[in-house]
TIFI-925793 format. One record per residue: x, z, y of N, C-alpha, C in turn. Coordinates in steps of 0.05 Angstrom, whole numbers, padded with zeros to 5 digits, always signed. Layout:
# TIFI-925793
XZYXZYXZY ...
This chain:
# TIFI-925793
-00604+00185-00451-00597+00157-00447-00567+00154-00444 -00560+00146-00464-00512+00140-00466-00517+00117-00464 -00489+00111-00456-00489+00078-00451-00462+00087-00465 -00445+00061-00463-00424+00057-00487-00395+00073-00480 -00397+00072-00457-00369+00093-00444-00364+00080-00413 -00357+00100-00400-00341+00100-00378-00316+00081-00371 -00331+00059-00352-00302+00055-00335-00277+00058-00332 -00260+00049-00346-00225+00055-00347-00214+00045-00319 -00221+00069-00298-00216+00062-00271-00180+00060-00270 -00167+00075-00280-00133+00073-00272-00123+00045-00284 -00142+00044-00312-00131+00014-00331-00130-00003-00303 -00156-00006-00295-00155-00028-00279-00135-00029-00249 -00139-00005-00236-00119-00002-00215-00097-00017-00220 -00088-00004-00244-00058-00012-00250-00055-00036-00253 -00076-00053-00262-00072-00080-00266-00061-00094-00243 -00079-00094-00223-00087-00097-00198-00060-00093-00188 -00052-00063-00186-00035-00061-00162-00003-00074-00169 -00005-00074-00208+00021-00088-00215+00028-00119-00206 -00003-00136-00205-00003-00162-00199+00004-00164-00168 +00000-00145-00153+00010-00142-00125+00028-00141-00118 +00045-00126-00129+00068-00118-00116+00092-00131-00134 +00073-00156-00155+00091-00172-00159+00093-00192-00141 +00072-00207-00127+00062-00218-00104+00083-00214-00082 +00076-00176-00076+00098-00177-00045+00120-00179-00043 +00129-00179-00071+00166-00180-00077+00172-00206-00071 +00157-00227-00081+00160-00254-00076+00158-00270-00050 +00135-00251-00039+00130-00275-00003+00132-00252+00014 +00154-00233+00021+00151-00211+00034+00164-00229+00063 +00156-00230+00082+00184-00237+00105+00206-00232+00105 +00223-00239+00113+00257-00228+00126+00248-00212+00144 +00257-00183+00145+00250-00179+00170+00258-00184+00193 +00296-00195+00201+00299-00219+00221+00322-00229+00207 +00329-00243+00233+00357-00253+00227+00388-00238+00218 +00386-00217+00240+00406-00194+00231+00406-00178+00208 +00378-00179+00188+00383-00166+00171+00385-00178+00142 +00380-00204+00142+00387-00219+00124+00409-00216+00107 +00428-00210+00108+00452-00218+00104+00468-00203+00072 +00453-00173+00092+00472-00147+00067+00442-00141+00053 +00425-00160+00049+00405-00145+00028+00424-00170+00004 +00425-00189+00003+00437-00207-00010+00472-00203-00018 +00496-00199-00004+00516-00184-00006+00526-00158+00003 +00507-00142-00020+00513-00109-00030+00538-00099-00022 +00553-00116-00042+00584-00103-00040+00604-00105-00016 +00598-00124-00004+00604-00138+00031+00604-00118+00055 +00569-00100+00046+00555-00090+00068+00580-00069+00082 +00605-00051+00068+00615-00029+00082+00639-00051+00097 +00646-00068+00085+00673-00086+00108+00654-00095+00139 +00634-00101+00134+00615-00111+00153+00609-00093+00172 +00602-00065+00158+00592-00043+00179+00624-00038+00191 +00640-00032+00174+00667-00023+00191+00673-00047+00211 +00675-00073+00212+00683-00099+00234+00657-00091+00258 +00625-00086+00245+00603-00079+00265+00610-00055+00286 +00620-00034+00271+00630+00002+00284+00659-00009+00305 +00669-00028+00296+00704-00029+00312+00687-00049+00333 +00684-00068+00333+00671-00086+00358+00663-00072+00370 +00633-00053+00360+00616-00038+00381+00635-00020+00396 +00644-00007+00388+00664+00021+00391+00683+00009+00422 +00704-00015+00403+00728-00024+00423+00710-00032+00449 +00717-00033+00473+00700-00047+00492+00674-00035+00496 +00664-00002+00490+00641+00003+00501+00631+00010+00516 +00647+00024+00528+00642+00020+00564+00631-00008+00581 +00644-00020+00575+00637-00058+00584+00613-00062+00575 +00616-00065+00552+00587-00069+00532+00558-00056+00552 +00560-00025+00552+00539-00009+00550+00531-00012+00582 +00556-00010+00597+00554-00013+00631+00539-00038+00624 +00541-00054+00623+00535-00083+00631+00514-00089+00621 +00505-00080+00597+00474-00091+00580+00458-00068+00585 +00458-00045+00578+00448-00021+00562+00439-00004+00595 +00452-00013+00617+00450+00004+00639+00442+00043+00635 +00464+00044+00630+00456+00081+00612+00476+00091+00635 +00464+00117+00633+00488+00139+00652+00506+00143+00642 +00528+00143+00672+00555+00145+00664+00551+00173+00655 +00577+00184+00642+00581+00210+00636+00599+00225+00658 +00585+00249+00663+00598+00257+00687+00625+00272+00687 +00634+00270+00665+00667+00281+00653+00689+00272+00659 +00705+00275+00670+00731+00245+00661+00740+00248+00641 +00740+00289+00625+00748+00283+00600+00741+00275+00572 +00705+00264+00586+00693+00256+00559+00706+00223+00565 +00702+00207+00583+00713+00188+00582+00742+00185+00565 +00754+00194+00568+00795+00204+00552+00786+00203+00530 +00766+00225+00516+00771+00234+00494+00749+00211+00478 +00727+00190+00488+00720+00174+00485+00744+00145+00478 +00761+00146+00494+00780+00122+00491+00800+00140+00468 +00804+00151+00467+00815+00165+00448+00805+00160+00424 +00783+00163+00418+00763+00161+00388+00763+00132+00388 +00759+00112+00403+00765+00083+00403+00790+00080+00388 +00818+00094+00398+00839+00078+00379+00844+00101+00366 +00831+00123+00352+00831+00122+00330+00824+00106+00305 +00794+00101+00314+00776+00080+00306+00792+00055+00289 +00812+00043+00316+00820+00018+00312+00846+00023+00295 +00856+00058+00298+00876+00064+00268+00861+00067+00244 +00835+00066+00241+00828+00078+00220+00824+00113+00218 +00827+00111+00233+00830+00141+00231+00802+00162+00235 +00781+00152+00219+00751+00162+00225+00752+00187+00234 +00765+00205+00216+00754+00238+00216+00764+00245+00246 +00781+00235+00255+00792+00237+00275+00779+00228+00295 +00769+00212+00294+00752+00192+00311+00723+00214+00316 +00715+00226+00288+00692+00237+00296+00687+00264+00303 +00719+00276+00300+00725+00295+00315+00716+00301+00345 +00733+00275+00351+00732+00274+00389+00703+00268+00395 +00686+00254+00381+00656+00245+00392+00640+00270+00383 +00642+00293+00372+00630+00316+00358+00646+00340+00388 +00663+00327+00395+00675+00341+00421+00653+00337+00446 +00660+00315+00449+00646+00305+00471+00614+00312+00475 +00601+00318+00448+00581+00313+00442+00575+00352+00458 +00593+00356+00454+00600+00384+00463+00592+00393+00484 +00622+00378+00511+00625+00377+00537+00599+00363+00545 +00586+00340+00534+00560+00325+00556+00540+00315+00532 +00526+00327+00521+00496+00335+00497+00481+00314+00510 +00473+00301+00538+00459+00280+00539+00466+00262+00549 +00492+00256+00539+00510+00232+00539+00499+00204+00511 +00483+00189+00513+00472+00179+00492+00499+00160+00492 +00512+00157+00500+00535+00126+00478+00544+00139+00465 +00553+00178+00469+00572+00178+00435+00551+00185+00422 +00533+00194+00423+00508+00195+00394+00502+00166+00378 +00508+00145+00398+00502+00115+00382+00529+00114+00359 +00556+00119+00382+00576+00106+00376+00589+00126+00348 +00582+00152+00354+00583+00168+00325+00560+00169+00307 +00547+00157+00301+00523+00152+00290+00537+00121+00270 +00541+00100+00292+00557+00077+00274+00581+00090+00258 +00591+00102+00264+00617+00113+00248+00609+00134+00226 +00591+00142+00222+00577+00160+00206+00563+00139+00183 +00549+00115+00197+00539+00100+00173+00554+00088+00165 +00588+00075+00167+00611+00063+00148+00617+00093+00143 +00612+00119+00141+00627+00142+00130+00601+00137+00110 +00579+00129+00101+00560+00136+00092+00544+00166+00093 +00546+00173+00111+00534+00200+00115+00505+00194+00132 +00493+00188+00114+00477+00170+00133+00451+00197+00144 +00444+00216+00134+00425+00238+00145+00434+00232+00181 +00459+00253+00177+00470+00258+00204+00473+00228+00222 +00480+00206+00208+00475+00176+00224+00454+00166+00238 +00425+00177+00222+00393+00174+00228+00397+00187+00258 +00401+00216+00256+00399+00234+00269+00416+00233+00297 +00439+00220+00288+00447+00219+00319+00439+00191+00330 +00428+00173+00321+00414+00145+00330+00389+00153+00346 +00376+00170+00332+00344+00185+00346+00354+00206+00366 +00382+00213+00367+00383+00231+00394+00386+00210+00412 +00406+00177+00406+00416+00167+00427+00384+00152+00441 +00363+00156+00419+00340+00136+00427+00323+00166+00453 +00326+00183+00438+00312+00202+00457+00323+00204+00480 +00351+00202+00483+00369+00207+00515+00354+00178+00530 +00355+00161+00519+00355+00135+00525+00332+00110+00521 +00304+00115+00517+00288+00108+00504+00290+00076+00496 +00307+00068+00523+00309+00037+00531+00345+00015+00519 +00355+00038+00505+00377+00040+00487+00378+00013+00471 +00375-00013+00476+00367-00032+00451+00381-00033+00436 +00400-00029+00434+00430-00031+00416+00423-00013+00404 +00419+00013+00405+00417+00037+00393+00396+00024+00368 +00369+00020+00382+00345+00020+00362+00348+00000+00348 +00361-00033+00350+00368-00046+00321+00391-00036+00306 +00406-00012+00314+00429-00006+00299+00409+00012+00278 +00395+00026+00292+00373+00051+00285+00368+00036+00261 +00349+00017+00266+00321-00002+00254+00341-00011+00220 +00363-00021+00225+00384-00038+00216+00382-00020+00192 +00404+00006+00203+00402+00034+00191+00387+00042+00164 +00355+00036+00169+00336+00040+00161+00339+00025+00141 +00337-00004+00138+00332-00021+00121+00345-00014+00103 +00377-00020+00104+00401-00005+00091+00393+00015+00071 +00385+00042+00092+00379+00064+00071+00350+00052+00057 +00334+00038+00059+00311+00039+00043+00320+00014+00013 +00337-00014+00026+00342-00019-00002+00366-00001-00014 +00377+00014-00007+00386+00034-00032+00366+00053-00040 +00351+00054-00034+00326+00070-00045+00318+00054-00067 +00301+00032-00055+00290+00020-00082+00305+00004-00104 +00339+00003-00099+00350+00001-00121+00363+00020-00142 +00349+00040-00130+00363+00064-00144+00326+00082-00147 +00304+00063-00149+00275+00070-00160+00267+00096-00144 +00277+00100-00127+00273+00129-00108+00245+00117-00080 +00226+00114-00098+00199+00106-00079+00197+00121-00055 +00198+00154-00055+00192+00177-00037+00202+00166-00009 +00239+00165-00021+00258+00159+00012+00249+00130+00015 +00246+00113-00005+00237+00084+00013+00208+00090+00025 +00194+00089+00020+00170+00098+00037+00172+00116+00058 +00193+00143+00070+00202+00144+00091+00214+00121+00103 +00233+00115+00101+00246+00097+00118+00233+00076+00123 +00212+00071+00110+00185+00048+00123+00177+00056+00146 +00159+00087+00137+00153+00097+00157+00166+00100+00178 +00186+00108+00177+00201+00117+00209+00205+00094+00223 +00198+00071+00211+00211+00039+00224+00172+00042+00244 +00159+00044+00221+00122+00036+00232+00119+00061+00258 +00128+00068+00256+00127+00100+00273+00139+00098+00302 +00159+00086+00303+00169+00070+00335+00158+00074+00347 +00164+00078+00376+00139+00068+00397+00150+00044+00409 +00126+00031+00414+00128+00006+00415+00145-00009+00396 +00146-00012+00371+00150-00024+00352+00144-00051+00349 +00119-00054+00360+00109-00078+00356+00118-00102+00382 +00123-00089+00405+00130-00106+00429+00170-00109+00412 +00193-00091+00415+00206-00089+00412+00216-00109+00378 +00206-00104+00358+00213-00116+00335+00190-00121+00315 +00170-00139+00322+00144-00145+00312+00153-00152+00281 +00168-00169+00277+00178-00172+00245+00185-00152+00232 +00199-00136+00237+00210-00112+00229+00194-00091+00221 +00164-00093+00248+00137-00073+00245+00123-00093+00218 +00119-00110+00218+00112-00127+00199+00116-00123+00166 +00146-00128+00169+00154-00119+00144+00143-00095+00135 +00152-00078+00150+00157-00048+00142+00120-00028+00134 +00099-00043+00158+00083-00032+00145+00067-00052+00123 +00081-00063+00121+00064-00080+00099+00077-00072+00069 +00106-00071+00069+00119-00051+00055+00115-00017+00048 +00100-00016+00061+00092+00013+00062+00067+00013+00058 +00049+00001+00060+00026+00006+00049+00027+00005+00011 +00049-00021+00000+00051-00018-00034+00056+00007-00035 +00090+00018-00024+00098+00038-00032+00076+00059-00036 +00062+00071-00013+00045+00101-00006+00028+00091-00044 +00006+00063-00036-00004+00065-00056+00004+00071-00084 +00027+00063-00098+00046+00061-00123+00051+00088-00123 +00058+00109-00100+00052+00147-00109+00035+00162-00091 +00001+00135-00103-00027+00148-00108-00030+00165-00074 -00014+00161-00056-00020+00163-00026-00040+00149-00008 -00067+00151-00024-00078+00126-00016-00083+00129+00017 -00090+00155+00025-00097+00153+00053-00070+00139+00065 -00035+00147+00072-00023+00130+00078-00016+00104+00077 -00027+00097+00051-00030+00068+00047-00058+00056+00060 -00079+00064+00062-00096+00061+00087-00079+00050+00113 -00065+00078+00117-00051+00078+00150-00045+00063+00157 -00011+00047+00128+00005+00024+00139-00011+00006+00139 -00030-00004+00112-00044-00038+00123-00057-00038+00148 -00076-00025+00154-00089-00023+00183-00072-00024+00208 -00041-00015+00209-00030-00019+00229-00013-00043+00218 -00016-00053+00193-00007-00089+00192-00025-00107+00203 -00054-00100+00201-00066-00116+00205-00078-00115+00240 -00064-00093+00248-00074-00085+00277-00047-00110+00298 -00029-00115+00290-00009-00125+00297-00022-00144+00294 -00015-00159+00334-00025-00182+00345-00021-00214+00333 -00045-00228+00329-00038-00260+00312-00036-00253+00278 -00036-00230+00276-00026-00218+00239-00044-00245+00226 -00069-00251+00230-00083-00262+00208-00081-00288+00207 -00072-00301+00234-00064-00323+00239-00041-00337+00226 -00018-00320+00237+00015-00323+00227+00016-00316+00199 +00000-00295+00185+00008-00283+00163-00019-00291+00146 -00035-00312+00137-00064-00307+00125-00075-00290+00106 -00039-00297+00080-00044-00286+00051-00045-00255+00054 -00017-00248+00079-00009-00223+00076-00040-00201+00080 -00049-00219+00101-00064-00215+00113-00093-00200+00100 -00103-00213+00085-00123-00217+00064-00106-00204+00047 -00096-00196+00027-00086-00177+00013-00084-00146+00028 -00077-00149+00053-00081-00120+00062-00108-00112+00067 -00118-00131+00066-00150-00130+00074-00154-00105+00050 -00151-00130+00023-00162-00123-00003-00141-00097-00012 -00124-00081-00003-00106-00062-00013-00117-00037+00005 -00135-00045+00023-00150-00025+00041-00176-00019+00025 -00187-00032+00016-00216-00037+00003-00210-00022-00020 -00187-00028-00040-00179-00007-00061-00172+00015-00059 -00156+00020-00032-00145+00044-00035-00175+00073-00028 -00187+00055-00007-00209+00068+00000-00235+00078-00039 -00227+00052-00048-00246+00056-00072-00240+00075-00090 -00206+00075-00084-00193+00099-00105-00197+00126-00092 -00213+00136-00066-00217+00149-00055-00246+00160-00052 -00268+00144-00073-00287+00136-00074-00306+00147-00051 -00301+00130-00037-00305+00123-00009-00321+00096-00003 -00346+00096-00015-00351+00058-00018-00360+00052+00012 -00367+00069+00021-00375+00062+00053-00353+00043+00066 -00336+00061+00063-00312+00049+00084-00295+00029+00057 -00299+00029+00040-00283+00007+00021-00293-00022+00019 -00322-00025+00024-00341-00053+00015-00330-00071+00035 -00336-00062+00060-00327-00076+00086-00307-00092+00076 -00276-00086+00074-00251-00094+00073-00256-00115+00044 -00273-00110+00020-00273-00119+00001-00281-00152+00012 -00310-00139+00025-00325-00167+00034-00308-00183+00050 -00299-00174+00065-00282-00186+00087-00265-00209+00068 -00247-00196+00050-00225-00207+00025-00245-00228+00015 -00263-00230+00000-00285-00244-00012-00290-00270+00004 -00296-00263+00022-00304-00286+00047-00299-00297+00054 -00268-00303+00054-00246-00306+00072-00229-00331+00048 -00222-00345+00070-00207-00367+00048-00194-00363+00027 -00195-00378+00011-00190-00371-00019-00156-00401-00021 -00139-00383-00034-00119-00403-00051-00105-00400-00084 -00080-00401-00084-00080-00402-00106-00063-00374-00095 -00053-00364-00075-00044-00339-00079-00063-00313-00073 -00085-00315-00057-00105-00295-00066-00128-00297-00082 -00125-00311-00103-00144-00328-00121-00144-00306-00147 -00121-00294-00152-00123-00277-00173-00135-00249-00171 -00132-00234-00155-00152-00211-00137-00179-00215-00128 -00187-00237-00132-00214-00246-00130-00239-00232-00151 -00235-00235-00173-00247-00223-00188-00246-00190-00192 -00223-00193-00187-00219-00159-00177-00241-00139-00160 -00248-00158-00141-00245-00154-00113-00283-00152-00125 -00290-00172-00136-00319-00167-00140-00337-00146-00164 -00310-00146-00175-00315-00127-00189-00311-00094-00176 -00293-00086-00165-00294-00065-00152-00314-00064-00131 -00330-00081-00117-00350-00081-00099-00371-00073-00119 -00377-00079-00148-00390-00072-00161-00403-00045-00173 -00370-00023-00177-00364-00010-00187-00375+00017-00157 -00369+00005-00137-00371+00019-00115-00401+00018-00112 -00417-00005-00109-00443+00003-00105-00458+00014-00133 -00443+00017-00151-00464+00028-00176-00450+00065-00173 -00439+00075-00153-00434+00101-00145-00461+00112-00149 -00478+00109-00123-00504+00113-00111-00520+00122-00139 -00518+00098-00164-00540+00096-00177-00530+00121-00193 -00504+00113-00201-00496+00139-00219-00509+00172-00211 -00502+00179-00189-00516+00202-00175-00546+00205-00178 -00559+00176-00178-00593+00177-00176-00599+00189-00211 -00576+00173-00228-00591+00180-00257-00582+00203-00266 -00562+00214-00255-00556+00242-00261-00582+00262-00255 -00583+00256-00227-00609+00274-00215-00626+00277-00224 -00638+00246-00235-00662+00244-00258-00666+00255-00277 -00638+00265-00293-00641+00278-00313-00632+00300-00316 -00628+00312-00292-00621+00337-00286-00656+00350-00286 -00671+00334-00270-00697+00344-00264-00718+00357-00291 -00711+00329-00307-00724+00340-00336-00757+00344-00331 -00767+00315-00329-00792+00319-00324-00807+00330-00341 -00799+00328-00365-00824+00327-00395-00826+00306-00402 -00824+00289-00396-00839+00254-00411-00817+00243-00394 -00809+00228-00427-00782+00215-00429-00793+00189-00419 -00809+00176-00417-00817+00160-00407-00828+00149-00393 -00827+00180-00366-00829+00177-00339-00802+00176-00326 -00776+00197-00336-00752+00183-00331-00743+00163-00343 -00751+00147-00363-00732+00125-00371-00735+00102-00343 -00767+00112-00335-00780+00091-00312-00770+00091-00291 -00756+00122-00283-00744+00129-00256-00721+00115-00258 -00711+00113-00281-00679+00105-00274-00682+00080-00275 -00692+00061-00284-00699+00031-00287-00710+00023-00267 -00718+00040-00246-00733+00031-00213-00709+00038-00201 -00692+00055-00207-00666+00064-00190-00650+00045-00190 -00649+00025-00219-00619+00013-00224-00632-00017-00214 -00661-00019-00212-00671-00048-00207-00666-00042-00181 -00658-00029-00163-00667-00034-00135-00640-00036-00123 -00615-00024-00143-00586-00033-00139-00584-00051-00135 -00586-00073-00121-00583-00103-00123-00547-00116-00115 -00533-00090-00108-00494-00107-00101-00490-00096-00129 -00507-00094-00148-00487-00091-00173-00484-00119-00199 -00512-00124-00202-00508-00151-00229-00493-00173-00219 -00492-00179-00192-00491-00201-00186-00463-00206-00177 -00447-00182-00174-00414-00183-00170-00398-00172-00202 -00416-00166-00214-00402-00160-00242-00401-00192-00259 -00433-00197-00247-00441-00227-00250-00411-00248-00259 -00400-00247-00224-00386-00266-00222-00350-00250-00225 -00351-00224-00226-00317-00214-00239-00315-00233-00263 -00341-00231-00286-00344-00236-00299-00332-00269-00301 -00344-00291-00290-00343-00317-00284-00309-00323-00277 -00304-00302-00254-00276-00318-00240-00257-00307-00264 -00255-00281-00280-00249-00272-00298-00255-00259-00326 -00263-00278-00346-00273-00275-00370-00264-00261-00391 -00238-00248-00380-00227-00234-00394-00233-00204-00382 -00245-00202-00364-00245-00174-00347-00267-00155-00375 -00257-00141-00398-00268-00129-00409-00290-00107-00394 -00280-00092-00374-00295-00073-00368-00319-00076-00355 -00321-00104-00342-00340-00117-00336-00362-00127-00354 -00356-00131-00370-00378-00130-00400-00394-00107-00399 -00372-00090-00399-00378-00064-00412-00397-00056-00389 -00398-00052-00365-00413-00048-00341-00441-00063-00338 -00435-00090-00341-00461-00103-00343-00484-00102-00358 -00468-00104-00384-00492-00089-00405-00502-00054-00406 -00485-00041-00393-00500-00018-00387-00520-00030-00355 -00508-00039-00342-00534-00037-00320-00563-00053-00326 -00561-00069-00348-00587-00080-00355-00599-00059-00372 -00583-00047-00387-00595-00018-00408-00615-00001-00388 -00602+00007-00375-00604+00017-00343-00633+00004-00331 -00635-00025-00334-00651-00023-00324-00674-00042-00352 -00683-00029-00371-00691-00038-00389-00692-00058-00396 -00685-00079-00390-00669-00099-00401-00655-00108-00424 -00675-00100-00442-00645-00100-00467-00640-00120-00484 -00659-00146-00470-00651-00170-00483-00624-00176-00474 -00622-00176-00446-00597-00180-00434-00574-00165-00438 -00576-00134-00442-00562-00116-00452-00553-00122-00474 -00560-00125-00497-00556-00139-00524-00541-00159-00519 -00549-00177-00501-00535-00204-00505-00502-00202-00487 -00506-00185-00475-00481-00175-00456-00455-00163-00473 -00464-00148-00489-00453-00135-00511-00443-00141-00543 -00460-00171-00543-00454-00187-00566-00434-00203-00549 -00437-00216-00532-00408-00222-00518-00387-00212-00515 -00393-00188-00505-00367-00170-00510-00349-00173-00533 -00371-00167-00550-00348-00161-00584-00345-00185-00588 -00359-00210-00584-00343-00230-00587-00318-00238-00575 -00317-00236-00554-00292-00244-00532-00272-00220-00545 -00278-00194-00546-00260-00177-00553-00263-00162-00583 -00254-00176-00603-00258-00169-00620-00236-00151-00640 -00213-00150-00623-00198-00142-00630-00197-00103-00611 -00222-00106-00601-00218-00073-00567-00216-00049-00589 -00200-00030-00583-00195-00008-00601-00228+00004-00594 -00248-00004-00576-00271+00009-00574-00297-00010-00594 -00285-00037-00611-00299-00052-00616-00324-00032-00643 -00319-00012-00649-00332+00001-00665-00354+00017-00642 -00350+00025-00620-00362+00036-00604-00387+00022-00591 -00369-00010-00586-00386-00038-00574-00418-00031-00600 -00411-00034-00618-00428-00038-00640-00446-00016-00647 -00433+00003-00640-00446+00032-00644-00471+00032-00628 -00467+00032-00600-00484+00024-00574-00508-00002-00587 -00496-00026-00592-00515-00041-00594-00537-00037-00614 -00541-00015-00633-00556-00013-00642-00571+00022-00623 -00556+00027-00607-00572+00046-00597-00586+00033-00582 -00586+00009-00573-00599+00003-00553-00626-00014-00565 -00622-00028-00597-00644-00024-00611-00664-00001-00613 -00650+00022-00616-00675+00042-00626-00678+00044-00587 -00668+00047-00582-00682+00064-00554-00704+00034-00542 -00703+00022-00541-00725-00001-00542-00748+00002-00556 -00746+00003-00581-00767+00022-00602-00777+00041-00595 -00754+00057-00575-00772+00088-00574-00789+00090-00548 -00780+00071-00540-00791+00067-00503-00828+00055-00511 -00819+00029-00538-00844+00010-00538-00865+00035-00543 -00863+00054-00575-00868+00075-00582-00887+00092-00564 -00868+00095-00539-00881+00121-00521-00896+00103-00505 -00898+00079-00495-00927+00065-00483-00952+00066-00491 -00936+00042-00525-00963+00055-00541-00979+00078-00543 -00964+00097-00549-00989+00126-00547-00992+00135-00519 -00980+00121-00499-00984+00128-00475-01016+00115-00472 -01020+00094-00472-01041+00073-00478-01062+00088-00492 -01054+00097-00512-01080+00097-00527-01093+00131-00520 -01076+00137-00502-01092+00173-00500-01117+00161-00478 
């Protein structure tokens, strides 16, 4: 028993995940106010970081005493050589500047202001590894550092849109991560956690990471009011969990998130994944059956028309399959592979008036499918195998 061919599971992914992540480019949040600014003027961003590095720098003692409440340093000559790197700073004179804080860093290692304060001077040097790195020492001295962690967070963004304008998915999908990864992320910069794992769930998925792309939507959607404040985002992460799980073929844990997406208010921006969405619930419950007819015909009873019976009691009792291919079909009439599915599951289940007629649709709607010789090939197999089924009753009957 052939049916006409297999499922073009990546065709469709790709469809799917291209229509998405044309979606999240378009309604992604800001992630706040401070970072607005240099995703829009690129060429701006190093005059900005150098005026950001001299403010923070000049006056940080004042600053850090007064907001940041951090330990003094117990040196007086880290203090010197601290005011020292200040007017270098304010000469311009970086290397010099990062001399004396690579000093200091020396004399008092859990001194967190020069790990912030050479960390800013490292990101206008663009050396940004070593910049990350001394921002996460000043967060570790300091957990409660706030200056540190939006300089950190800031940091991040920075390095991730030079990532994705220079098509380097890997490091933007880090620097997502390390934003979702915070502790307390979500009390401290909920927009920021927002962005980033909602951003990070496209990324993981786009290089086929589906379990991390699991990770980030679930902790988008775990973030307090998410479905309220965010509906669409919301419902798309639903449905980007449901896929990624499907591409994991995993239908247990994939249907849930599908149904959920399905259920759930409908507009004109999750209106196009709709059909998607019932069609992959489709594809997921006809798993089960696939396994049952393999088995069946692995067994090899002798009488072909005790398994043609097995599998046609197997595929009749499928019931989440006709009726979401049903309607892929309806919300999307162009969904070819959905043809192609339907009329195998009525084949499937001897049905072959409907099978026939599923399949003459097909080649009508697609008459141009590089498979349209295949469409046709099938429809007359599914004539004789009708014949051959009526055939084996008859003499079944008459013994």
């Amino acid at each position: 028993m052939q049916t006409a061919g297999d499922f073009n599971t990546n065709k469709l992914f790709f469809i799917a995940l291209r229509c998405i992540i044309q979606f999240a480019v378009r309604t992604q949040p800001e992630p706040s106010v401070w970072t607005e600014k240099f995703d829009r003027k690129e060429k701006n961003m190093k005059k900005k970081l150098i005026r950001l590095a001299l403010s923070l720098c000049l006056g940080l003692t004042l600053t850090l005493g007064a907001v940041e409440k951090l330990a003094k340093p117990q040196s007086k000559d880290v203090l010197k050589k601290m005011e020292k790197a200040e007017k270098a700073i304010k000469n311009k004179d970086y290397d010099a500047a990062l001399a004396l804080y690579n000093e200091v860093i020396l004399l008092e290692p859990g001194y967190a202001p020069v790990y912030f304060t050479s960390a800013q001077l490292l990101r206008v040097k663009e050396v940004y590894d070593l910049a990350l790195a001394r921002y996460e020492k000043a967060l570790e001295i300091s957990p409660d550092f706030t200056l540190a962690l939006n300089e950190y967070i800031r940091t991040l963004l920075i390095l991730n849109q030079k990532a994705i304008a220079g098509h380097d998915l890997k490091n933007a999908g880090m620097y997502y991560e390390k934003i979702v990864n915070l502790k307390n992320i979500e009390i401290s910069h909920p927009k920021e956690l927002q962005y980033a794992a909602n951003q990070l769930g496209y990324n993981a998925y786009n290089q086929q990471d589906f379990k991390k792309s699991i990770m980030a939507f679930q902790r988008f959607l775990a973030i307090p009011e998410i479905e309220k404040n965010e509906a669409n985002n919301s419902a798309l992460a639903a449905y980007m969990i449901g896929l990624n799980y499907s591409r994991l073929d995993q239908p247990e844990q994939a249907n849930p998130y599908l149904e959920k997406f399905i259920s759930g208010p409908q507009n004109e921006t999750t209106m196009p994944w709709l059909p998607l969405s019932y069609y992959m619930l489709a594809k997921n419950n006809s798993l089960p059956l696939t396994k049952q007819i393999a088995q069946i015909k692995a067994e090899k009873s002798g009488d072909p028309l005790v398994m043609f019976d097995l599998i046609a009691t197997a595929a009749k009792a499928s019931t989440g399959i006709q009726p979401n291919l049903a309607k892929a079909i309806e919300l999307k009439p162009d969904l070819e592979d959905a043809f192609i599915d339907l009329g195998n599951y009525f084949f499937y289940c001897q049905d072959f008036d409907n099978s026939l007629k599923t399949y003459n649709d097909l080649i009508t709607k697609f008459p141009t499918s590089p498979s349209i010789i295949t469409y046709k090939s099938f429809m007359q197999n599914i004539e004789k195998e009708r014949e051959a089924i009526k055939t084996l009753r008859t003499k079944k009957k008459a013994k």
